[in-house]
Structure formats: structure tokens, C-alpha cells
TIKOLFI-137106 format. One line per field, with one value per residue: x negated, y, z negated of N, C-alpha, C, O in turn. Coordinates in pm, 1 decimal, m for minus. Layout:
BEGIN
n.px (X, ...)
n.py (Y, ...)
n.pz (Z, ...)
ca.px (X, ...)
ca.py (Y, ...)
ca.pz (Z, ...)
c.px (X, ...)
c.py (Y, ...)
c.pz (Z, ...)
o.px (X, ...)
o.py (Y, ...)
o.pz (Z, ...)
This chain:
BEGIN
n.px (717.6, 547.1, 582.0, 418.8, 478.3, 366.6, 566.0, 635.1, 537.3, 327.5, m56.0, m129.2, m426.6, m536.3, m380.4, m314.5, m565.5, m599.3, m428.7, m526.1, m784.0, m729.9, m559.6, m568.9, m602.5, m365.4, m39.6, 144.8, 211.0, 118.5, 222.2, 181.5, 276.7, 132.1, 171.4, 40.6, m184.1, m573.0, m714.7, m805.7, m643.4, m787.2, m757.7, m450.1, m125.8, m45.6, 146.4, 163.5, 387.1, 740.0, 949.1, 1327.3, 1542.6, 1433.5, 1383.7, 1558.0, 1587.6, 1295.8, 1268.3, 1475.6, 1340.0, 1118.5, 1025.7, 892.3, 851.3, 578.3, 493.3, 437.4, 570.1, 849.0, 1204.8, 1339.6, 1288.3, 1275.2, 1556.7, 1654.3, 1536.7, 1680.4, 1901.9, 1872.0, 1810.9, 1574.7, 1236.6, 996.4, 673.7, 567.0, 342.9, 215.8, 139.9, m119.6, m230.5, m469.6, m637.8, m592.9, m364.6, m96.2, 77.9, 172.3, 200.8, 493.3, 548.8, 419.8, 552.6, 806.4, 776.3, 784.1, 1007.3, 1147.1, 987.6, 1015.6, 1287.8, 1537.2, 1368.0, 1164.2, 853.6, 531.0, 226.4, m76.9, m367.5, m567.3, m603.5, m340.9, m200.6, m247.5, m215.5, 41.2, 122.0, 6.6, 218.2, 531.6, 812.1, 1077.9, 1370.7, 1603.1, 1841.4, 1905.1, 1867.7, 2081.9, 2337.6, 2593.2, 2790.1, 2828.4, 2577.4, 2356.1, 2501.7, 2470.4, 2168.0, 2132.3, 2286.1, 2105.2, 1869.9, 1942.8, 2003.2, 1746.7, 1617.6, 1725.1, 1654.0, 1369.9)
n.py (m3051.1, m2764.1, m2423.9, m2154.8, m1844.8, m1494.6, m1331.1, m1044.3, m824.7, m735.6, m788.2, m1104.0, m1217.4, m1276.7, m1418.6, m1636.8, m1762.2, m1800.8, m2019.0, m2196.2, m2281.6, m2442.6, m2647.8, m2897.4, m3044.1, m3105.7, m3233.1, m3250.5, m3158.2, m2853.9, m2579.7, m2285.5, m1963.5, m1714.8, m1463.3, m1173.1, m1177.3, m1203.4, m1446.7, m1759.5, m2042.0, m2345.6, m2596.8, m2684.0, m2675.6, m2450.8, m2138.7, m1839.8, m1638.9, m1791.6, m1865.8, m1703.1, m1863.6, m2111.7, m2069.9, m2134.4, m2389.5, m2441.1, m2319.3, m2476.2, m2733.4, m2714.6, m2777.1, m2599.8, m2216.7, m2012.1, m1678.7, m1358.3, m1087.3, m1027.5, m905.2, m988.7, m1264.5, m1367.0, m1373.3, m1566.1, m1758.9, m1807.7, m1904.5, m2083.6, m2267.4, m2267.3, m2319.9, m2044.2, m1905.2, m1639.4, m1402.6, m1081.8, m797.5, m585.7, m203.1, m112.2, m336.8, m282.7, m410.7, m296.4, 4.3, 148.2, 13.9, m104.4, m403.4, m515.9, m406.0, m480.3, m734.9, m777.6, m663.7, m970.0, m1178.6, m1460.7, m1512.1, m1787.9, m2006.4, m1831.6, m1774.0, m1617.6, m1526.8, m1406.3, m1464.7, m1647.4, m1895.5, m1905.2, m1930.1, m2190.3, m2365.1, m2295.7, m2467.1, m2703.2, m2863.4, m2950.1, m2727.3, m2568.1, m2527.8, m2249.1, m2331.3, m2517.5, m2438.1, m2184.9, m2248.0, m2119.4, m1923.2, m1695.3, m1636.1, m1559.2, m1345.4, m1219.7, m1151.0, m1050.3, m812.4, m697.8, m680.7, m500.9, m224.2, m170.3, m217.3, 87.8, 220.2, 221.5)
n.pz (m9267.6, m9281.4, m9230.1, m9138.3, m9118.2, m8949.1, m8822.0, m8556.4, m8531.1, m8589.1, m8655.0, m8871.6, m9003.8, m9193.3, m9390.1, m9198.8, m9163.7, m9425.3, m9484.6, m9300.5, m9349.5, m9582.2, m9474.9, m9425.4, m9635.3, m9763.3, m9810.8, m9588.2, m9220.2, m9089.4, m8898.8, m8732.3, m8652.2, m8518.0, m8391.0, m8327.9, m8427.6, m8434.3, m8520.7, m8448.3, m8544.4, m8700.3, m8789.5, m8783.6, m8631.6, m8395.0, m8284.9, m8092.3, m8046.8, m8154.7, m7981.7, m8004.7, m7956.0, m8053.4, m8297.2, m8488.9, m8501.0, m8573.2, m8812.3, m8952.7, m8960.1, m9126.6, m9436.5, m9626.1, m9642.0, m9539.1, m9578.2, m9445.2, m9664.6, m9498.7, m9480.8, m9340.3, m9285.8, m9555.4, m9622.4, m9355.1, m9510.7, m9750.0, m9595.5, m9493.7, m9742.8, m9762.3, m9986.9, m10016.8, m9937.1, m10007.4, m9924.3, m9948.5, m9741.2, m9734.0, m9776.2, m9814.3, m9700.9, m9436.3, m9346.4, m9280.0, m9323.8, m9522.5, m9934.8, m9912.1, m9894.0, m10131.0, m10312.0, m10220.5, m10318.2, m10569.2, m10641.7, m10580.4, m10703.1, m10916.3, m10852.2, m10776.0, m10575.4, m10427.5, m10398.0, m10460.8, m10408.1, m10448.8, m10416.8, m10247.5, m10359.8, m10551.1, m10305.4, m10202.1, m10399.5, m10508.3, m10250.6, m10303.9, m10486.6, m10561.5, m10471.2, m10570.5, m10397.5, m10302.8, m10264.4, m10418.6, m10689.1, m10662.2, m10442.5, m10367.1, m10150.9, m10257.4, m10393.3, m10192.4, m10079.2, m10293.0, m10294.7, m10014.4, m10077.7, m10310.6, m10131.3, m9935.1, m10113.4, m10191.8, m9982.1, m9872.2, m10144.4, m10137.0)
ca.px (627.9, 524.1, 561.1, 376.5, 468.6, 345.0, 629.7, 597.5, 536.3, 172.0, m130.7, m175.7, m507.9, m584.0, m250.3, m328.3, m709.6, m594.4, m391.5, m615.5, m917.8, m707.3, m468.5, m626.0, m586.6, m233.4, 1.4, 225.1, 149.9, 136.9, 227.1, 191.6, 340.0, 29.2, 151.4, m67.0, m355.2, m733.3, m781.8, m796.2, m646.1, m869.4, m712.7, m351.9, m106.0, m39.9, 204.5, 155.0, 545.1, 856.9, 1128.6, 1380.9, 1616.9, 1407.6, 1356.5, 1637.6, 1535.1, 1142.2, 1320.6, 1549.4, 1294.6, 1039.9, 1030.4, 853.0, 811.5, 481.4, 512.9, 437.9, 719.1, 961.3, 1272.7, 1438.7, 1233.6, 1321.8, 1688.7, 1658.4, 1484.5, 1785.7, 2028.3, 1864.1, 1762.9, 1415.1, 1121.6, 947.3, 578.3, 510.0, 189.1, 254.9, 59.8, m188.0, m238.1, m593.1, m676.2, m541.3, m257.1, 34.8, 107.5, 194.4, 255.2, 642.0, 551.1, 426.9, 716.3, 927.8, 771.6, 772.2, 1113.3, 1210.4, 920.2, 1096.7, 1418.1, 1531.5, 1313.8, 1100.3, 701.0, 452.0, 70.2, m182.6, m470.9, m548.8, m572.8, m229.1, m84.9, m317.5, m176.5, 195.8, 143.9, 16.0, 339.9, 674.1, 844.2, 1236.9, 1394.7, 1712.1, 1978.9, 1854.0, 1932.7, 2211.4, 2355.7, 2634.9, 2774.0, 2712.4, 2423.6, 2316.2, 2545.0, 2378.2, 2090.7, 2164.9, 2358.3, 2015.2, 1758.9, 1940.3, 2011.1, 1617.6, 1530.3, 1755.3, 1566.3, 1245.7)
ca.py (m2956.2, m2615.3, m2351.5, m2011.8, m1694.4, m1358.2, m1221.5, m1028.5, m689.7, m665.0, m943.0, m1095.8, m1298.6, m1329.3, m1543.8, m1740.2, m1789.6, m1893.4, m2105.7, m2256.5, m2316.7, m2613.2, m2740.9, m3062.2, m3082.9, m3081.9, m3373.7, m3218.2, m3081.1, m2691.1, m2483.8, m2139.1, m1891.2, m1615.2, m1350.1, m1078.2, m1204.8, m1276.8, m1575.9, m1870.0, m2149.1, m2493.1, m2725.9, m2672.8, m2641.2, m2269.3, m2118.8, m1696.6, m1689.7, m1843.2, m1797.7, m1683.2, m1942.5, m2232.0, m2021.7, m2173.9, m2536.7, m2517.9, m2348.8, m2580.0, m2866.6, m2737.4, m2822.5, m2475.3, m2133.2, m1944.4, m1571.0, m1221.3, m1044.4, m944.3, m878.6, m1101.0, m1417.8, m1418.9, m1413.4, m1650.4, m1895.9, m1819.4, m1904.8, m2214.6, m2305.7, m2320.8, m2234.6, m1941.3, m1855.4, m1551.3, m1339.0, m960.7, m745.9, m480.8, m147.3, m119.9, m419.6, m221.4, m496.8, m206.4, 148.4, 146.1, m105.6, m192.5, m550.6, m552.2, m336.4, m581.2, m889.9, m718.3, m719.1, m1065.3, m1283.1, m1521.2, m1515.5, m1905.5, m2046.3, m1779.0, m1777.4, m1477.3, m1539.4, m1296.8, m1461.9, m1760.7, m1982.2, m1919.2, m2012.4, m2287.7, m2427.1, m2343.8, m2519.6, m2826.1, m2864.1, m2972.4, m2608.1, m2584.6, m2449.5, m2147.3, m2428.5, m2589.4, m2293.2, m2128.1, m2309.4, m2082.5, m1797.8, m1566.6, m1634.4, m1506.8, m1215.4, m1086.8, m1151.8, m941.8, m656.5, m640.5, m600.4, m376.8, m149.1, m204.9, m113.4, 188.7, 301.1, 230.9)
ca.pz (m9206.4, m9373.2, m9137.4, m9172.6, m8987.2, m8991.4, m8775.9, m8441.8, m8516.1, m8714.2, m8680.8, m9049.6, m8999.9, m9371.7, m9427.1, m9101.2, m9211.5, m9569.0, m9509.0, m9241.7, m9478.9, m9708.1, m9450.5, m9424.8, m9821.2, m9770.5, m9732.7, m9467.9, m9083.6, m9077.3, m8778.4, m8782.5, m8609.5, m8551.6, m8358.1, m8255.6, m8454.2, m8345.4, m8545.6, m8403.3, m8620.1, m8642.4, m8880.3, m8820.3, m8516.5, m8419.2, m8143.8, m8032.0, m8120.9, m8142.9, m7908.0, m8079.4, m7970.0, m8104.8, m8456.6, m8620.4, m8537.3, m8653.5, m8967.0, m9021.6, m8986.6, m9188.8, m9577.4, m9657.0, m9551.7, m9599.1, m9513.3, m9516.8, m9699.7, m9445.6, m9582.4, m9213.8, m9348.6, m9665.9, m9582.7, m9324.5, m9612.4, m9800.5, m9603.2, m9464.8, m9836.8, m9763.5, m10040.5, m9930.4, m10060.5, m9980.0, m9932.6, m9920.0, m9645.7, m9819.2, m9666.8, m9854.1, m9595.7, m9286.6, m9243.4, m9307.9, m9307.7, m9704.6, m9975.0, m9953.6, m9920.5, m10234.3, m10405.0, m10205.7, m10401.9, m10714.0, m10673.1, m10576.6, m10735.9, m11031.4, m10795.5, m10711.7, m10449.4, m10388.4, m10478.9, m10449.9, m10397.3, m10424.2, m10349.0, m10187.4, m10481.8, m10555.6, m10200.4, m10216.3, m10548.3, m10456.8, m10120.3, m10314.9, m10545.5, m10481.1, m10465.2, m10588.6, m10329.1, m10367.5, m10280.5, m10614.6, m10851.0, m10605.1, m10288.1, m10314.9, m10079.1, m10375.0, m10448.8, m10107.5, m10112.7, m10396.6, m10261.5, m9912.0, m10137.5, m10382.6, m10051.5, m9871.8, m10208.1, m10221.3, m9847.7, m9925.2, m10281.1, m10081.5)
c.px (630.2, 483.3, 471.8, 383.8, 461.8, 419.8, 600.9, 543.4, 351.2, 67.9, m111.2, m258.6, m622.7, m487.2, m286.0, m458.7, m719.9, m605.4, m512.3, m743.9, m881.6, m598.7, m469.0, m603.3, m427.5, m126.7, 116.6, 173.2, 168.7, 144.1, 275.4, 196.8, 238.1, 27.7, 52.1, m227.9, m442.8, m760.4, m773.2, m807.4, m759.6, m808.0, m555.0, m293.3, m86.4, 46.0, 210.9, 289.7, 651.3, 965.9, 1206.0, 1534.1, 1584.0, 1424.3, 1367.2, 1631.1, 1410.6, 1216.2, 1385.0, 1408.1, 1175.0, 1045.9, 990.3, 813.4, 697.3, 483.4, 486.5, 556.3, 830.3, 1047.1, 1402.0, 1417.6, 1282.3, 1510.6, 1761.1, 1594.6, 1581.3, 1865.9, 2003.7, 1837.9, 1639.8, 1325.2, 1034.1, 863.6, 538.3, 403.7, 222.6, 113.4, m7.5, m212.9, m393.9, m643.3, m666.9, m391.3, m155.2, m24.2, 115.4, 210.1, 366.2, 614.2, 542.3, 467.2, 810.3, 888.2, 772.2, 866.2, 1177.8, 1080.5, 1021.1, 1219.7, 1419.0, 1459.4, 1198.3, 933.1, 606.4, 301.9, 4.6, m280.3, m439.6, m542.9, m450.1, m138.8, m156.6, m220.1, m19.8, 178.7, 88.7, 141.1, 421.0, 741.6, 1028.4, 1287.3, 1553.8, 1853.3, 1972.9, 1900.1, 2104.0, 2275.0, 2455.5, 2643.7, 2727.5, 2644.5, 2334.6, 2408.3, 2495.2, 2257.4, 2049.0, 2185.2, 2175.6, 1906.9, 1819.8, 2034.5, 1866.6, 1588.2, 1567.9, 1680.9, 1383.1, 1224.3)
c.py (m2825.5, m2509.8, m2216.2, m1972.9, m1578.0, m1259.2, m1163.3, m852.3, m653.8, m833.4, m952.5, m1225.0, m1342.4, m1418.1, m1640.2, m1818.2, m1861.5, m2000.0, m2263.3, m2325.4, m2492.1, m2652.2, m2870.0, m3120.5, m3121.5, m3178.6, m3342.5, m3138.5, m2924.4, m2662.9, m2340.1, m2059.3, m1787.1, m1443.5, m1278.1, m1060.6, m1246.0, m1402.8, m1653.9, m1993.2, m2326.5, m2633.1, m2732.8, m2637.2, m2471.6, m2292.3, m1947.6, m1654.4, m1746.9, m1806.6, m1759.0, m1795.0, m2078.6, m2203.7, m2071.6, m2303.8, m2552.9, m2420.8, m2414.8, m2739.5, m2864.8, m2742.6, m2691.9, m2397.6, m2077.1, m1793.8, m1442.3, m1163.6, m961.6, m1002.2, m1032.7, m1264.5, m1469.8, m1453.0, m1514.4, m1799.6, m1917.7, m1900.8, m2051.7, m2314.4, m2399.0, m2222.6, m2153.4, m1938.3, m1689.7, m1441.9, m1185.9, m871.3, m631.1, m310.5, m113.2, m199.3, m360.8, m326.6, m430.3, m58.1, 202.8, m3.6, m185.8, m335.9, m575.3, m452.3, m441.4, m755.6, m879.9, m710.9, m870.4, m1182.7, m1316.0, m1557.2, m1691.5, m1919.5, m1945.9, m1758.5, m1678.5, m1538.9, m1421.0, m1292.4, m1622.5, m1901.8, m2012.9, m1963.9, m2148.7, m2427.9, m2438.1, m2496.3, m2724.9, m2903.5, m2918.9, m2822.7, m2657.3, m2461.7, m2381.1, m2238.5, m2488.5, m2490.3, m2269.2, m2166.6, m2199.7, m1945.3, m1689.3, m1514.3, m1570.9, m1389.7, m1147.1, m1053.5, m1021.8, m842.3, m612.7, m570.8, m508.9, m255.1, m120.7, m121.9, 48.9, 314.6, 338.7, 348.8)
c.pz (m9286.1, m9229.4, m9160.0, m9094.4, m9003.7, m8883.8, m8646.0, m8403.8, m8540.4, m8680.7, m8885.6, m9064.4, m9108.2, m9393.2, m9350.0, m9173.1, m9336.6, m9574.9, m9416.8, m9306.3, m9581.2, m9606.2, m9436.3, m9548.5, m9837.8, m9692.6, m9621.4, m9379.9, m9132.1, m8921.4, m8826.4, m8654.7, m8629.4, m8482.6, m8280.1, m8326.8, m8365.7, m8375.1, m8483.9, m8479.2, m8597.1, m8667.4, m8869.9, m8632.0, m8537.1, m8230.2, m8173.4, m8142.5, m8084.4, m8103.8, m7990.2, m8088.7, m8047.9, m8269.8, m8522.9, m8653.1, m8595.1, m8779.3, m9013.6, m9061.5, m9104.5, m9336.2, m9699.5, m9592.1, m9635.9, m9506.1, m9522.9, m9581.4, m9650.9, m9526.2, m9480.4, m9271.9, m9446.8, m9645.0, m9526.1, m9386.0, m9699.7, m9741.7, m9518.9, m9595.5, m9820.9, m9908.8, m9997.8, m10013.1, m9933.6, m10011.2, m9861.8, m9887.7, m9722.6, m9716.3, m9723.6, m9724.6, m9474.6, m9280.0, m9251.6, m9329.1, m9452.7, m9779.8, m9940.4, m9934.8, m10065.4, m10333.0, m10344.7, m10321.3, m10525.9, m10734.4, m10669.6, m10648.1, m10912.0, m10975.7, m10739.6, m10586.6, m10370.2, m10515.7, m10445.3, m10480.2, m10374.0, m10399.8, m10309.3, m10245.4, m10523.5, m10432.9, m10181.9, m10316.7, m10509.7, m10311.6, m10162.6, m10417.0, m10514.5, m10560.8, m10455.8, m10435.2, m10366.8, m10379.7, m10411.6, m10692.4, m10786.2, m10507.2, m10242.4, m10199.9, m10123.7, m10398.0, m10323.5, m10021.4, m10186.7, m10402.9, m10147.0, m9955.4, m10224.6, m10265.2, m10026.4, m9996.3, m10227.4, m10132.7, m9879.1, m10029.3, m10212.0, m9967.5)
o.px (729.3, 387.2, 501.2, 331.6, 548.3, 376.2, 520.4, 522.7, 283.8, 109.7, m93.2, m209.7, m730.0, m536.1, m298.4, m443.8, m802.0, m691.4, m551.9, m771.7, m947.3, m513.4, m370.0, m585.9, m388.9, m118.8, 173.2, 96.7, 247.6, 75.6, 357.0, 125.0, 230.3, m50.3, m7.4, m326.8, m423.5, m816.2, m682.0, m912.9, m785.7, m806.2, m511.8, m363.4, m101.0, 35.7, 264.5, 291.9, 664.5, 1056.0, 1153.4, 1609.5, 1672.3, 1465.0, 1288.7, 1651.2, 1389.5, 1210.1, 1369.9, 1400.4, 1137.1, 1121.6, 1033.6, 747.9, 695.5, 476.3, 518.2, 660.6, 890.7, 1028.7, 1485.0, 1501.6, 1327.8, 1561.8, 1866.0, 1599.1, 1592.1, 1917.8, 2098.5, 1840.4, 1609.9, 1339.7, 970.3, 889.0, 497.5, 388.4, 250.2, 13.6, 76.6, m210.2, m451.9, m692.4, m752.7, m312.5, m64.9, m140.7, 56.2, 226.4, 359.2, 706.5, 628.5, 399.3, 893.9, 959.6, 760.0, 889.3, 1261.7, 1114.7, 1070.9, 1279.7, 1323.7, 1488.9, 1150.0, 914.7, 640.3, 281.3, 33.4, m335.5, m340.3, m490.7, m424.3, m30.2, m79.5, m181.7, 39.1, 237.6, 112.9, 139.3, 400.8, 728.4, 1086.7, 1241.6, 1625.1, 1942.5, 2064.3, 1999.4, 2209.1, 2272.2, 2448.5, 2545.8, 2641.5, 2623.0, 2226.9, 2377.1, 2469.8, 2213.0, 1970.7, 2124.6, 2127.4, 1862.1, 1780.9, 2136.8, 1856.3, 1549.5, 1479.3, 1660.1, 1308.0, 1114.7)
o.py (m2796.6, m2519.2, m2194.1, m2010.3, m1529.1, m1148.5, m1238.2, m790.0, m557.1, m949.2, m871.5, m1325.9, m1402.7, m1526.7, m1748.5, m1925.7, m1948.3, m2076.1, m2372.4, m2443.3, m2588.1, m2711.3, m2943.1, m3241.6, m3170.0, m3201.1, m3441.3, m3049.7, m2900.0, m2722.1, m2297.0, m2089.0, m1748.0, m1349.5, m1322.4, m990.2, m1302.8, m1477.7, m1617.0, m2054.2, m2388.9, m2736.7, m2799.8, m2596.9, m2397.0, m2367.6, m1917.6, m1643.5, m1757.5, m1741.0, m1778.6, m1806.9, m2148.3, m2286.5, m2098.0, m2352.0, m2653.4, m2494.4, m2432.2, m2813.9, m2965.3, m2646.7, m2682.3, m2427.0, m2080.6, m1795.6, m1398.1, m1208.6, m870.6, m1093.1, m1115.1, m1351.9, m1584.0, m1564.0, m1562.7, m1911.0, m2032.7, m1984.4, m2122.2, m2435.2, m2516.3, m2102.5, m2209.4, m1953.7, m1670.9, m1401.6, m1174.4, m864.5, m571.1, m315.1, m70.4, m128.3, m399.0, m297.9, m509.4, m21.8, 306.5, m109.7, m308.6, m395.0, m639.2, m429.3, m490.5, m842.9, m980.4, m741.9, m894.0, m1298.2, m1234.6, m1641.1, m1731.5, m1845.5, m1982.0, m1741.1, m1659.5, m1597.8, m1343.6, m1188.5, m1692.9, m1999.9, m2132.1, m2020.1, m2227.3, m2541.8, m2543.5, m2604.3, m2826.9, m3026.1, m2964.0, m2804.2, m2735.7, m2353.5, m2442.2, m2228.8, m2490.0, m2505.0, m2312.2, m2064.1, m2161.8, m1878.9, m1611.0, m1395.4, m1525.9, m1355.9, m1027.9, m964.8, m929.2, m748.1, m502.8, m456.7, m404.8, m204.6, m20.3, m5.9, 130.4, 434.6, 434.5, 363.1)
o.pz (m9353.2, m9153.0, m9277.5, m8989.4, m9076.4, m8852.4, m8590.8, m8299.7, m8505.0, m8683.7, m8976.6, m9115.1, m9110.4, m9424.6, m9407.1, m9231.3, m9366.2, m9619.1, m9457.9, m9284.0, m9621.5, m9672.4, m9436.0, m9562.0, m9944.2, m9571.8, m9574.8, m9417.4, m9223.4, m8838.0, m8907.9, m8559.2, m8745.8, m8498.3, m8181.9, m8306.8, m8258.2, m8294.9, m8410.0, m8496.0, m8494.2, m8600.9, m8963.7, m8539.1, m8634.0, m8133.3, m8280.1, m8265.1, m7962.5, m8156.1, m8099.7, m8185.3, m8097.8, m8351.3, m8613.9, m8764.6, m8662.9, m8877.8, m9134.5, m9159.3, m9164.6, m9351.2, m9814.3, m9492.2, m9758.9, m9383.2, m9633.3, m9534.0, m9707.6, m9607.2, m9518.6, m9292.7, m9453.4, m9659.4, m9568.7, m9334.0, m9742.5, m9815.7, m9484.4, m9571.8, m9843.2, m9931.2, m9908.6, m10132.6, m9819.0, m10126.5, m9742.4, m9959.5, m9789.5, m9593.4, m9623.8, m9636.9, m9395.0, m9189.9, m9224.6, m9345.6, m9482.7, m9719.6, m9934.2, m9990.8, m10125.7, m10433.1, m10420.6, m10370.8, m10596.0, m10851.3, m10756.6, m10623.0, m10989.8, m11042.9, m10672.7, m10492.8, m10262.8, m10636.2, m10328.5, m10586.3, m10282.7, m10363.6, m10327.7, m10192.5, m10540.2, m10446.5, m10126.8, m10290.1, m10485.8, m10313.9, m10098.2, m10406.2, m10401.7, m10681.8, m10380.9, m10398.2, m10446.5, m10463.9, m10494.1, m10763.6, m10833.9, m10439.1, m10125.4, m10165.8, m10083.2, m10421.5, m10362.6, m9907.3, m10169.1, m10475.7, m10168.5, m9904.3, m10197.1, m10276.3, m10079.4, m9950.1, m10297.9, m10146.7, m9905.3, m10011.3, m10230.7, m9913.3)
């Protein structure tokens, strides 16, 4: 399953809508996690949001994450060693207050297991792939220590 979630704070009904457009193209289910968006998915399941107790089971089960670029997501894709594509929120668009999404992906794009789309072509294209995920390069604790120590040195500079 390929999950997508845009989190609980902000709608992000360009990511939902994207992905929505080719999920049928795509040899695994999607459910997406939509928040406080308007859209209304067609091609794909969709739930408001996710308890927070179930979280850790539809991440564990799903095969990839697709996401805006919180900094919680990515961590939690780490440390489940899931592939994360992520699609960073614009404030040109209205979907944010400023960039830092995309200063946050500008830092971590090239990093094991993590993928950066900028338009929909590109999450398109990742999403038809087989995507390495961070356990592949790094499984260890380390590797997601230095991970944790680089964001929050990041959130910090930001």
C-alpha cells in the first residue's frame, strides 16, 4: 500500500489531487490521509485522519510514504525504514506561511530513502519505480541519529 498524508495541521489538496489523478496507473492501493482538505479523493481510499494509535500500524504496513515535508514524517519513515517521496508545501500557493518545506528538502533530498518531487510528473514517476528505501543504505541506529542530530541542528538554523 502507498500511503499519502498531508498531516493535521494545514489542508494540502494539490498532493491529495496529484496523487489522485494516476492512482489507478499504479500497481498498489493508495490511502491517503487528507486532513483538513476540500478535495474529495475519487480513485483512491482516503480517511479525514488517523488516530494516532493506529498511525504506527498503516505505517508499518504500507510499502511507501508520500508526504508533505514535515520534519515528524520523515523521521517516522526513518525509523520504520519506509521510502518517503516527498512534496514540499509552497507559500506562493497559500499552502504555508513561508518556504521551510522547501529549505527542509533542499536539505535532505539525495539522503538514503528519501525522494523530493516538485511537480507532479516527478511523484508520478517516483511512485511508479521500485524506491530503495533508508534501511537499504543505513538500517543502523546511527544512521538515524545523525539523521535526528542533522534536523534538529536544521530546525534550529531555520
Amino acid at each position: 500500500m502507498i500511503l499519502v498524508t498531508v498531516g493535521t495541521q494545514l489542508p494540502f489538496d494539490r498532493l491529495v489531487k496529484s496523487v489522485d489523478t494516476f492512482a489507478n496507473e499504479l500497481s498498489k492501493p493508495v490511502l491517503a490521509q487528507i486532513g483538513k482538505g476540500t478535495y474529495t479523493p475519487q480513485n483512491m481510499k482516503w480517511i479525514k485522519n488517523i488516530e494516532p494509535k493506529d498511525f504506527d500500524n498503516v505505517f508499518r504496513d504500507a510499502s511507501v510514504i508520500v508526504s508533505h515535508a514535515g520534519i515528524g514524517t520523515v523521521l517516522t519513515a526513518k525509523r520504520f525504514g519506509k521510502p518517503i517521496i516527498l512534496v514540499p508545501r509552497q507559500a506562493a500557493l497559500g499552502e504555508h506561511r513561508n518556504d521551510h518545506q522547501l529549505a527542509t528538502v533542499s536539505q535532505l533530498v539525495g539522503r538514503p530513502g528519501i525522494y523530493v518531487a516538485h511537480t507532479d510528473d516527478d511523484l508520478r514517476n517516483y511512485l511508479l519505480e521500485e524506491l530503495d528505501s533508508p534501511s537499504h543504505e543505513d538500517s543502523s541506529e546511527a544512521g538515524r541519529a545523525s539523521l535526528v542530530t542533522y534536523l534538529k541542528n536544521y530546525i534550529t538554523a531555520v
